[in-house]
C-alpha positions as CSV (number, residue, x, y, z in Angstrom):
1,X,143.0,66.5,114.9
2,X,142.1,69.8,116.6
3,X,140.7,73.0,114.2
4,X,143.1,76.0,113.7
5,X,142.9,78.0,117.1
6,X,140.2,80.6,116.5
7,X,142.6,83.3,118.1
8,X,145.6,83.3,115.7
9,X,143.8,84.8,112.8
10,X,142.1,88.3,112.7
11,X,139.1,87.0,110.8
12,X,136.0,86.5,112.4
13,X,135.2,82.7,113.3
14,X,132.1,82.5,111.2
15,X,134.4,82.4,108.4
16,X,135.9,79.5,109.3
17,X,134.1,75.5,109.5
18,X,133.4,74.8,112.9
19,X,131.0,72.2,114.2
20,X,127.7,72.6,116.6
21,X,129.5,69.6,118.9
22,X,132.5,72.3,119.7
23,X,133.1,74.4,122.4
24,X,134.7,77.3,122.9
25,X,136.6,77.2,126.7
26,X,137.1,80.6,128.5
27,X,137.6,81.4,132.3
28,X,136.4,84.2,134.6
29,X,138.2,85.2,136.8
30,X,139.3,81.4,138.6
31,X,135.7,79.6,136.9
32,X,136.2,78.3,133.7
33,X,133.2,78.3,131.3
34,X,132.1,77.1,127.7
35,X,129.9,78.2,124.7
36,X,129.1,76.6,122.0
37,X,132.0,77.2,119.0
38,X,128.9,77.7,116.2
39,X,127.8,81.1,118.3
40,X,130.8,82.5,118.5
41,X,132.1,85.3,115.6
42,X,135.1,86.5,116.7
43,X,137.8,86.6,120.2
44,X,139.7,89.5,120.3
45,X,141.7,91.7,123.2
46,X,139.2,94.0,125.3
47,X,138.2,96.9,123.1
48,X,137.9,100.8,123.9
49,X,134.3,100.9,125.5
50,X,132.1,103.6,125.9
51,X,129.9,103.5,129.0
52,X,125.9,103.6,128.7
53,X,124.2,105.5,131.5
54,X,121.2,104.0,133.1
55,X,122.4,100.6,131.9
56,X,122.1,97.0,133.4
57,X,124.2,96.7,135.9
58,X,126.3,94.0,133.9
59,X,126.8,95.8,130.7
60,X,129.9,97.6,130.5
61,X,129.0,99.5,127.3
62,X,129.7,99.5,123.4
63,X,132.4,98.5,121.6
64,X,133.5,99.0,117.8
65,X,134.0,95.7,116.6
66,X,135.0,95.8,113.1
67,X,132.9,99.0,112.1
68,X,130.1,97.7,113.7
69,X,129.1,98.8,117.5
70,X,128.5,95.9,119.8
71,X,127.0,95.8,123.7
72,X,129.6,94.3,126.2
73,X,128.7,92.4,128.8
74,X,130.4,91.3,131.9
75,X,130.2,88.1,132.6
76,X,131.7,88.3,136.1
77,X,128.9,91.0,137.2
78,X,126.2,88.7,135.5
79,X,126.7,85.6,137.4
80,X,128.3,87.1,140.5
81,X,131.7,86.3,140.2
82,X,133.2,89.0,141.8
83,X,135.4,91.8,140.2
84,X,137.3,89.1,137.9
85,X,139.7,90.7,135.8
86,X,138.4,90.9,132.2
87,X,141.4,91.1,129.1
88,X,139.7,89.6,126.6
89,X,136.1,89.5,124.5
90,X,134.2,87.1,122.8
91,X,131.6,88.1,120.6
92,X,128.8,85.8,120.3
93,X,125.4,85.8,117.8
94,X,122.4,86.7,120.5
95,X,120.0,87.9,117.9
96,X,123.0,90.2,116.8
97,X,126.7,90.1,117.9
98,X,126.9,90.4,121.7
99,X,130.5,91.0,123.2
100,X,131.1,89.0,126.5
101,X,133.9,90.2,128.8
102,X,136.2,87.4,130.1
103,X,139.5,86.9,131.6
104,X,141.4,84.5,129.5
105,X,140.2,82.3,126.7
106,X,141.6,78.5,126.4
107,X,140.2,76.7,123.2
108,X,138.3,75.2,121.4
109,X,137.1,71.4,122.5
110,X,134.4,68.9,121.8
111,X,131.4,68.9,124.2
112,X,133.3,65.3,125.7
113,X,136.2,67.4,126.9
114,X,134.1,70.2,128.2
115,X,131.4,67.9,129.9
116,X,133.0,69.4,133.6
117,X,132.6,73.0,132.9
118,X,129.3,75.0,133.2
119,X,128.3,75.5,129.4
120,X,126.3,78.9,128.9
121,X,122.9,79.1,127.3
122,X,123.7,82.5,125.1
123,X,119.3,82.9,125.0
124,X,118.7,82.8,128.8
125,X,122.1,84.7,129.5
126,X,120.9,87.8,127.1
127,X,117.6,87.4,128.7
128,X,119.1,88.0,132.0
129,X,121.3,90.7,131.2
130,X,118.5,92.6,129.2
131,X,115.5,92.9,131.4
132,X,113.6,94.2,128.3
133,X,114.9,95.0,124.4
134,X,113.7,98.1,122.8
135,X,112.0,97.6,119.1
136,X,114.3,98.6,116.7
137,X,112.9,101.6,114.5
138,X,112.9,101.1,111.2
139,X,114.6,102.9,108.5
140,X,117.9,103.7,111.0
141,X,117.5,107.4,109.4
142,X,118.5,110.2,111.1
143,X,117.1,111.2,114.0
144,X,114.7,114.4,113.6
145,X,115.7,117.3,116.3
146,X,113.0,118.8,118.2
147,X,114.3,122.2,116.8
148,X,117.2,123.2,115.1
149,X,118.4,125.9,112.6
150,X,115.4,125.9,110.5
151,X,113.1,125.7,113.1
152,X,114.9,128.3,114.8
153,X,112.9,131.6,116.4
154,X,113.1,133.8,113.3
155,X,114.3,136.6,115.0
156,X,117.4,134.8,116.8
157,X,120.5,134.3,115.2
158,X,122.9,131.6,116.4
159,X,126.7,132.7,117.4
160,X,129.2,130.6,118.0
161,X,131.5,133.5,120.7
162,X,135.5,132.6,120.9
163,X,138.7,134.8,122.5
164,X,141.4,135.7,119.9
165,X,144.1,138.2,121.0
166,X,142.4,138.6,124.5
167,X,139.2,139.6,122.7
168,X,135.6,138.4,122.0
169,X,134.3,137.6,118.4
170,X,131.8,135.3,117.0
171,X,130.8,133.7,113.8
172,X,127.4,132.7,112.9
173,X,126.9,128.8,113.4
174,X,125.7,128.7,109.8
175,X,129.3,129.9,108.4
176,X,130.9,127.0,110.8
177,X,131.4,123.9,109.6
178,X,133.2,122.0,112.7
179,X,135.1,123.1,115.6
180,X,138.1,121.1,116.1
181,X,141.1,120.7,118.9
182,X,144.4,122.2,117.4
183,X,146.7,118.8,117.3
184,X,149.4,118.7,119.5
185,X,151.7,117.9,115.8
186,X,150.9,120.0,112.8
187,X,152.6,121.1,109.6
188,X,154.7,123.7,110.2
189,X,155.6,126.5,107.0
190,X,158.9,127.8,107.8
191,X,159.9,131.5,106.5
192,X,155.7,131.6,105.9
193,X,153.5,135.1,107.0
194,X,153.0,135.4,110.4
195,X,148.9,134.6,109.8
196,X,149.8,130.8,108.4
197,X,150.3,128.7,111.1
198,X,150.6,125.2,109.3
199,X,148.1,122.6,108.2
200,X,146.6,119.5,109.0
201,X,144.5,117.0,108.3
202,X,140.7,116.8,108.6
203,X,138.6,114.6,106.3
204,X,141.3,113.4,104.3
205,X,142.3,116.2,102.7
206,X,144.9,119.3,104.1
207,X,143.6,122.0,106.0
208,X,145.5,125.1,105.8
209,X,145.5,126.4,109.5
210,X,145.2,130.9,110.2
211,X,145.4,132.5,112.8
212,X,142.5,134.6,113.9
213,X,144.4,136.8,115.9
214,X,147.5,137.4,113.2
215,X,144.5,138.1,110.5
216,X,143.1,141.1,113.0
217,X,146.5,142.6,113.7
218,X,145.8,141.3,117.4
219,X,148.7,140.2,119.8
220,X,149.4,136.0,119.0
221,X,149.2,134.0,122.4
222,X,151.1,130.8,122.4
223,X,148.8,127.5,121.8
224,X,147.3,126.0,124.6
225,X,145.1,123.5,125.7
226,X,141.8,125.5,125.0
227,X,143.2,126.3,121.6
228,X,140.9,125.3,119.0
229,X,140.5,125.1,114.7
230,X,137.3,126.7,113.4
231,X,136.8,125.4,110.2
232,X,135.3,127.7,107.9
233,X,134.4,127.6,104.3
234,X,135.8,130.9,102.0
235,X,134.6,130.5,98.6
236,X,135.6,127.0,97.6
237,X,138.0,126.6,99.9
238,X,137.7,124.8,103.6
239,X,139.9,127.2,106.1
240,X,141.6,126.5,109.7
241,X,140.8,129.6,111.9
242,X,142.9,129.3,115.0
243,X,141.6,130.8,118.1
244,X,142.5,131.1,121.4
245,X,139.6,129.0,123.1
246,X,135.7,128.8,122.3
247,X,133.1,130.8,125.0
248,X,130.1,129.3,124.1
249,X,127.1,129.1,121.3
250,X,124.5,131.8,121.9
251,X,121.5,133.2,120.6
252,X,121.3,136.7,120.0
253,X,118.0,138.4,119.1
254,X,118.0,140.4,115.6
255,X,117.3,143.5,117.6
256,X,120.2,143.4,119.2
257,X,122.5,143.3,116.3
258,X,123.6,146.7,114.6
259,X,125.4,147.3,111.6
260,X,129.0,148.6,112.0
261,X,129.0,152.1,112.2
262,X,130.1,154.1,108.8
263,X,133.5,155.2,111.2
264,X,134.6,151.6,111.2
265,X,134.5,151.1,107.9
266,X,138.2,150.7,106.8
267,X,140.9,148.4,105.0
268,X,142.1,147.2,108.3
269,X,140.7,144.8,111.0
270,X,137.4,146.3,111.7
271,X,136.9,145.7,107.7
272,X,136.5,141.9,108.5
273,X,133.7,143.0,111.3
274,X,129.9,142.6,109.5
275,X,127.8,143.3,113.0
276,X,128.4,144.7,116.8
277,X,125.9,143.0,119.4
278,X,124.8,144.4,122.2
279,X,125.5,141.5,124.8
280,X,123.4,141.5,128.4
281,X,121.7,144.6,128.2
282,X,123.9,146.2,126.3
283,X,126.8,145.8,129.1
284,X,128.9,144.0,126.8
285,X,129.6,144.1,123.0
286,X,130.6,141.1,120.7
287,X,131.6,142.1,117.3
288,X,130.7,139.2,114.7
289,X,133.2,138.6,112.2
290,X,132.6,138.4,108.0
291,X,134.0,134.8,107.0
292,X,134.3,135.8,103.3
293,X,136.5,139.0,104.3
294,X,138.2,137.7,106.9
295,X,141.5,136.7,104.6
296,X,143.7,138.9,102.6
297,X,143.9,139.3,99.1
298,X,147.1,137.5,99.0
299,X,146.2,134.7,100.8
300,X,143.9,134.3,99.4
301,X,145.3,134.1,96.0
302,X,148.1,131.4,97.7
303,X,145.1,129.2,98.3
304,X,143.8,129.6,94.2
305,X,147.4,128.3,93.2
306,X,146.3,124.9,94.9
307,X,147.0,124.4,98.7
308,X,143.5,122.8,98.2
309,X,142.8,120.9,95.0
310,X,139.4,121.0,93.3
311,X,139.5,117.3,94.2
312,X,139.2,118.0,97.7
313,X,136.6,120.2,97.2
314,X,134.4,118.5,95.1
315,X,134.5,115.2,97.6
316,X,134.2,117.8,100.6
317,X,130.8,119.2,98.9
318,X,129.5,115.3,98.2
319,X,130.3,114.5,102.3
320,X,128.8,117.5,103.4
321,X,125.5,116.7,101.5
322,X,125.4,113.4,103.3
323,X,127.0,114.7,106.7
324,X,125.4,115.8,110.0
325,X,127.0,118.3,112.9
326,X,126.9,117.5,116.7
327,X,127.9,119.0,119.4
328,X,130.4,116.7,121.8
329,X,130.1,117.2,124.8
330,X,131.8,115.4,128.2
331,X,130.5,114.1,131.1
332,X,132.8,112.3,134.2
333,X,135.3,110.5,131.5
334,X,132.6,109.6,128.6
335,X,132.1,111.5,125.4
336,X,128.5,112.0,124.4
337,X,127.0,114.2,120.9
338,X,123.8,116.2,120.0
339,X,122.6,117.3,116.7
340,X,123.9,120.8,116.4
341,X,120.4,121.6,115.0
342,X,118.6,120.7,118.8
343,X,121.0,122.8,120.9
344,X,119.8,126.4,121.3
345,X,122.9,128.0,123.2
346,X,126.0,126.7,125.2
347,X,126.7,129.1,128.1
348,X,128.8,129.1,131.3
349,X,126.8,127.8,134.7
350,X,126.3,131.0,136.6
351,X,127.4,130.8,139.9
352,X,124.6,130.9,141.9
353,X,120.9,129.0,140.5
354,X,117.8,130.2,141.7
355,X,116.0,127.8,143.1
356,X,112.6,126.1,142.1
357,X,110.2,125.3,144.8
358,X,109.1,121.1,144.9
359,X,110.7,120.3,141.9
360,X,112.4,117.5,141.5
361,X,116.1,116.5,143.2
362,X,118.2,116.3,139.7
363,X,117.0,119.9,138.9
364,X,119.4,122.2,140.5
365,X,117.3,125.4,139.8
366,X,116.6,128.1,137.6
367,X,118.9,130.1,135.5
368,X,118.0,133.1,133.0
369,X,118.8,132.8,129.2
370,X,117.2,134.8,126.1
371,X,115.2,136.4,128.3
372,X,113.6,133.7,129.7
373,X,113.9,131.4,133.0
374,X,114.7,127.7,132.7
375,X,115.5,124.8,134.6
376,X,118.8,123.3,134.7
377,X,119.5,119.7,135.2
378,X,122.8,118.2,136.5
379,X,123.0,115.8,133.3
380,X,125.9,114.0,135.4
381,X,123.6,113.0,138.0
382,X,120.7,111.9,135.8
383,X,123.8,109.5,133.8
384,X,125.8,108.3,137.0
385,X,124.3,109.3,139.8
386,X,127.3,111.6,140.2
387,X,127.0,115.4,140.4
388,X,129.1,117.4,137.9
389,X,132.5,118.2,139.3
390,X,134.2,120.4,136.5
391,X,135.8,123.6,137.3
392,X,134.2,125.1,134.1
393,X,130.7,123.2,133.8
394,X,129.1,124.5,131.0
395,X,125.1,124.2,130.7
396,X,123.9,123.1,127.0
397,X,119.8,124.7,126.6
398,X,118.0,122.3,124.6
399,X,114.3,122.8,123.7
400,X,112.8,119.5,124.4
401,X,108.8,120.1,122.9
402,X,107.9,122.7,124.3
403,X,110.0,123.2,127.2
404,X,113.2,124.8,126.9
405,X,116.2,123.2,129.6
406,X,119.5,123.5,130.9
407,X,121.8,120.4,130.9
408,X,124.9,120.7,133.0
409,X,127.6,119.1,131.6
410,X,131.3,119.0,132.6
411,X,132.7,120.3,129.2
412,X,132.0,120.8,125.6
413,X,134.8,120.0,123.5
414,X,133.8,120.4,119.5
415,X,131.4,120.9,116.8
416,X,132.3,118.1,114.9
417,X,130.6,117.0,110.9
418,X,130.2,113.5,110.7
419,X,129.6,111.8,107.3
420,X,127.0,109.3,107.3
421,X,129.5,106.3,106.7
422,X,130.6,106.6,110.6
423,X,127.2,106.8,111.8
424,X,125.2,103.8,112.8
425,X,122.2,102.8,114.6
426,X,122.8,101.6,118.4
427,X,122.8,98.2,119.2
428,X,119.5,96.6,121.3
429,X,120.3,97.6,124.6
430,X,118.4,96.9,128.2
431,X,117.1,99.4,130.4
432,X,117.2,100.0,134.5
433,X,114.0,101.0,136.1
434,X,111.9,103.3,133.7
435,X,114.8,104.7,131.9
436,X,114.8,103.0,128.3
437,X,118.3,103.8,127.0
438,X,117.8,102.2,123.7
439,X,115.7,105.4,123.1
440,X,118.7,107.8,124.8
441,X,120.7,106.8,122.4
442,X,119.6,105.7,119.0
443,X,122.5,106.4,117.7
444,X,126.5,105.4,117.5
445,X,129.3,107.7,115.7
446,X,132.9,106.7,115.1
447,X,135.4,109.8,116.0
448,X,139.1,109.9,115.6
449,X,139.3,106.4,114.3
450,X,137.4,103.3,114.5
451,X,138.7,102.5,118.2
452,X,136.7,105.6,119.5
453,X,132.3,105.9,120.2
454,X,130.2,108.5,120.7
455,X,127.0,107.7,121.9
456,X,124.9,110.3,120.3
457,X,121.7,111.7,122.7
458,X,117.8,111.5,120.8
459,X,117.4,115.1,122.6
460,X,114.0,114.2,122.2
461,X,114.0,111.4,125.0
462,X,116.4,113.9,127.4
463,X,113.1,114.6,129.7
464,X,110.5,111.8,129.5
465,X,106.5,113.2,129.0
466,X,105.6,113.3,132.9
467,X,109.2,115.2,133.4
468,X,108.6,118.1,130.5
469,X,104.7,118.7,131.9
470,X,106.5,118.9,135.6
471,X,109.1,121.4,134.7
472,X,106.9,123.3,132.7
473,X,104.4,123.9,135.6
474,X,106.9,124.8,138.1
475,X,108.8,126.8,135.4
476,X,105.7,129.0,135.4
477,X,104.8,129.3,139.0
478,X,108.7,130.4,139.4
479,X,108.6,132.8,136.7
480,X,105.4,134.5,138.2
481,X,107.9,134.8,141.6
482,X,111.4,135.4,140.2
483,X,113.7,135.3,143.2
């Protein structure tokens, strides 16, 4: 009598009895295969996977299997087979669950039965897929940015700059607590004030959602695209802030931030204005908003009566204690995240690099920022091999040691917070050349359900040793001959 199929249940197959002298049958492509029944912990349909850069050729990426994040590999690349179709996964035990790509599986057959097809040896396949493993670290802790906001230049303050009403304003990071995508469905108040726009919901409680704009008496633009929810925290209360699109994140030296002058100092917009900056010599001015002023009285009082219940609040406080903020940011089609606390500005690629003499072919040249010059990197090149395409590439300066670097990327889409219950350590991975991956990424986050990874970047491992002492020799010969 044959065992229950192991695909018509959605519980793992190491939950149910099956015997060492089983096989499990598969094809790929038009070759039909076996493994042994014993290693194998689950069959399921081919999962959302998010790519690895610098990765063997013949793994396809990560998958969330069950909350837990698990390498795919292709079994067609591995054994040369072609570009055989691949619909389904099985996930085997290789030292840790290991997800192999396949076309179709059959079932499940004593070793008799399957004597004709080519039975694989899980060990030596792994072995040949993973030219090395990495040495897990232990503890799986966080992993420590190089800098962040408390190792911070003392006299720099971080601004995170967005347009409301055609105008420029900015927040410091430290009052942000995420930067979200306005859904394309929220809550709608009907007959509510012009500054409520609706709610929504962000870690499982409502958000009330404001508009910026509406709050500062400034003309409302129609969402778009670009429009985004800065989510704010106004006495015990977590706030939506809707604004038209988010510039960039920037550090502005405390010399060049004035008080608002005695003039401004009224009940109506400019009230909700703590600090003007003096922007690029003073060229351009960027007033930085106060989040506790920023709502009225009344609606404030709206939120007392209970929009947000001390519930909410209380669990918000317990998550945030135990949560982390990253930056996402996108390169070609994949989604990658940094600790908030490593990146030192966001800012627009200029359009025109200066470039550095001998240096080496993924740096694309210099660019100036906070009064300093620093290489820039096409971060798409160093991943796939293909430059950065975007019509708005944006260049994310990380301070890696003690060189500070430019990483092209194609956008930046959100300051997310993460509790620690979505956060996991990366599975072993294999490396191509000298590139180790499993010390890119240490890291795995689950975003917008369990069907979605972010690989998140160790910024520390961005520029290997030899790289950093390079760029920080031709960094100084190019700033001794600016062009």
């Amino acid at each position: 009598m044959q065992p229950p199929s192991p695909f018509r249940t959605p519980e793992p197959l190491a939950s149910a009895p099956i015997l060492h002298a089983q096989v499990l049958t598969f094809s790929v492509g038009e070759t039909r295969m076996a493994v042994s029944a014993a290693l194998v912990q689950e069959i399921a349909p081919l999962p959302r996977i998010a790519r690895v850069p610098h990765a063997p050729d013949a793994l396809l990426g990560v998958a969330n299997m069950r909350g837990t994040a698990v390498p795919v590999i292709s079994l067609a690349t591995l054994l040369n087979l072609g570009d055989a179709a691949t619909h389904r996964i099985v996930v085997v035990d290789a030292d840790g669950p290991v997800g192999l790509a396949v076309t179709s599986v059959s079932q499940v057959v004593g070793e008799a039965e399957a004597a004709s097809l080519h039975q694989i040896d899980v060990a030596a396949l792994m072995g040949k897929a993973m030219m090395q493993r990495r040495t897990r670290r232990s503890g799986g802790g966080a992993i420590a940015a190089p800098t962040g906001e408390h190792d911070a230049e003392d006299d720099t303050l971080p601004l995170v700059t967005f347009i409301a009403g055609g105008q420029d304003f900015a927040l410091p990071l430290s009052a942000i607590e995420e930067v979200l995508r306005l859904p394309a469905s929220i809550a709608l108040l009907p007959h509510a004030d012009t500054v409520v726009v609706g709610s929504m919901t962000a870690q499982g409680a409502v958000l009330p959602l404001l508009s910026l704009a509406a709050l500062l008496s400034l003309p409302v633009a129609a969402f778009t695209g670009r429009s985004r929810v800065v989510v704010v925290r106004i006495g015990a209360h977590r706030v939506g802030i809707v604004v038209d699109a988010i510039r960039s994140i920037e550090r502005v030296a405390e010399s060049a931030i004035d008080p608002v002058p005695q003039a401004l100092h009224r009940n109506g917009a400019e009230a909700r204005i703590q600090a003007i900056c003096r922007m690029e010599g003073g060229t351009r001015l960027l007033s930085v908003l106060a989040p506790d002023m920023l709502l009225r009285d009344d609606i404030t009082a709206k939120l007392l009566q209970g929009d947000l219940k001390e519930q909410h609040v209380m669990a918000d406080d317990a998550m945030d204690a135990q949560s982390e903020r990253f930056l996402l940011f996108r390169i070609g089609e994949e989604h990658f995240g940094l600790p908030i606390g490593a990146v030192e500005e966001v800012a627009a690629l200029p359009s025109r690099l200066t470039p550095l003499p001998k240096a080496p072919d993924f740096v694309q040249g210099v660019m100036h920022a906070r009064g300093k010059m620093i290489p820039v990197i096409d971060q798409g090149q160093r991943f796939n091999g293909i430059p950065t395409t975007s019509a708005k590439p944006r260049v994310v300066v990380v301070q890696i040691g003690t060189l500070t670097a430019g990483f092209i990327v194609d956008a930046v889409s959100e300051v997310v917070n993460l509790p620690a219950s979505v956060l996991s350590d990366a599975p072993d991975l294999g490396v191509q050349g000298d590139t180790a991956t499993g010390r890119l990424f240490e890291r795995v986050a689950e975003v917008d359900g369990r069907d979605r990874l972010v690989l998140i970047v160790n910024p520390r491992e961005l520029l290997d040793r030899a790289e950093q002492d390079l760029l920080a020799r031709l960094g100084r010969k190019g700033a001794a001959k600016p062009a």
